[in-house]
N, C-alpha and C positions, 0 to 999 in steps of 0.2 A: 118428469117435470114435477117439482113439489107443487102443492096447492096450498093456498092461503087456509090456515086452521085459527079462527076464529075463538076457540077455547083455549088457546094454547098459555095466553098469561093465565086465564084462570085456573088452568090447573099447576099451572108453576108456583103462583102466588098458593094455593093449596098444599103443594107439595113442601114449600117451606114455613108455612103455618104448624103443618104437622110434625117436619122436623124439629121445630124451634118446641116446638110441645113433648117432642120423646125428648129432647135435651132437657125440659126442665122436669121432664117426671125421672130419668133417671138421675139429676144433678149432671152433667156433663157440659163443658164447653162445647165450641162448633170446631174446635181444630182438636178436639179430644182422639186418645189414640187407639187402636185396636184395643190393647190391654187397659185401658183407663177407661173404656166402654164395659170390658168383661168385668172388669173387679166393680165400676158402677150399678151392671146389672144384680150382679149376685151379691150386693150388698143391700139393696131394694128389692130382690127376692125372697132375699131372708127374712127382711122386714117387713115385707106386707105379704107372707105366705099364709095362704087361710088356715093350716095347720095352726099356725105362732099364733094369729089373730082372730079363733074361733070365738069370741063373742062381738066380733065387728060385723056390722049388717054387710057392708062393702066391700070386707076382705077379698070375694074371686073376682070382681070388678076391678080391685087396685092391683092383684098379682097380673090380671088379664093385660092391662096398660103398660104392666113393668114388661110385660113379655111382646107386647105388641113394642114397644117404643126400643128396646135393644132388636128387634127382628129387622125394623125400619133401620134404624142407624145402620145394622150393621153388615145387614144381610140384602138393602133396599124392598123388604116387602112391604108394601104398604098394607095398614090394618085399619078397617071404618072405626073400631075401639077408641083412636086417638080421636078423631075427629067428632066422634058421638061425643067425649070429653071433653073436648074445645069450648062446645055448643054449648056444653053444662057448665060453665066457669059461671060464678058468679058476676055481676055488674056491666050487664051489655046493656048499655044506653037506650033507655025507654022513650027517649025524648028527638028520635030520627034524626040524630049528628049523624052517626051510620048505618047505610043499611048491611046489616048485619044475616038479612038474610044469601050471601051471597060470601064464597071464599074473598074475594078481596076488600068488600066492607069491614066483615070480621076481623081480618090483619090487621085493616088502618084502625080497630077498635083496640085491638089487642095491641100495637106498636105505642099508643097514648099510652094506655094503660101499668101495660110493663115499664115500657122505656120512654115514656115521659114526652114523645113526640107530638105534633098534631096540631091541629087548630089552636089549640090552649095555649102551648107553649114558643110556638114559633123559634125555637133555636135559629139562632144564623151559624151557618157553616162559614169555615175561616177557608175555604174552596171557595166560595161564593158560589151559583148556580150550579155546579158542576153535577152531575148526575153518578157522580161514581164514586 
């Protein structure tokens, strides 16, 4: 008999917070393909390899991401690296629109942010209420 799991949105709302995040560290779409993942990786390998960028303070931190963010896409492992980055993003709302201490605050802060949604802008969908 399944039992009712409680965490279960929060960790799905997590799990695509983090994907949406290795898609933008290595530039990729969400319908990107095996080989448009590998040629993404090793073109942001290259470029943020601490060898290439040895007077960058942050160079093993930004190769650590390129490698965490293709292992998630590609391989599903997840890496706390992305999400320690997340956290770090500049302009998380000081003023408690969300709370941010929490994977699904953070999303609806990140979903404004990026893509324009939210309280602010109130889009109407040409759906009308539909949820999908």
């Amino acid at each position: 008999m399944i039992q009712d799991d409680p965490d279960f949105m929060m960790r799905i709302s997590h799990d695509l917070a983090a994907r949406e995040a290795a898609r933008k560290i290595l530039g990729v779409q969400e319908n990107a393909s095996e080989a448009q993942l590998k040629r993404a990786y090793r073109r942001a390998a290259k470029k943020h390899h601490p060898d290439r960028n040895e007077n960058t303070p942050d160079a093993n931190r930004r190769f650590t991401l390129v490698n965490c963010a293709y292992e998630l896409l590609a391989f599903d492992k997840p890496c706390a690296e992305i999400w320690d980055e997340i956290n770090s993003w500049p302009g998380v709302p000081e003023n408690g629109e969300y709370r941010t201490d929490n994977p699904w605050g953070h999303f609806l802060w990140w979903r404004e942010r990026f893509f324009g949604y939210g309280s602010k802008d109130k889009r109407q969908s040409s759906r009308g209420n539909s949820c999908i």
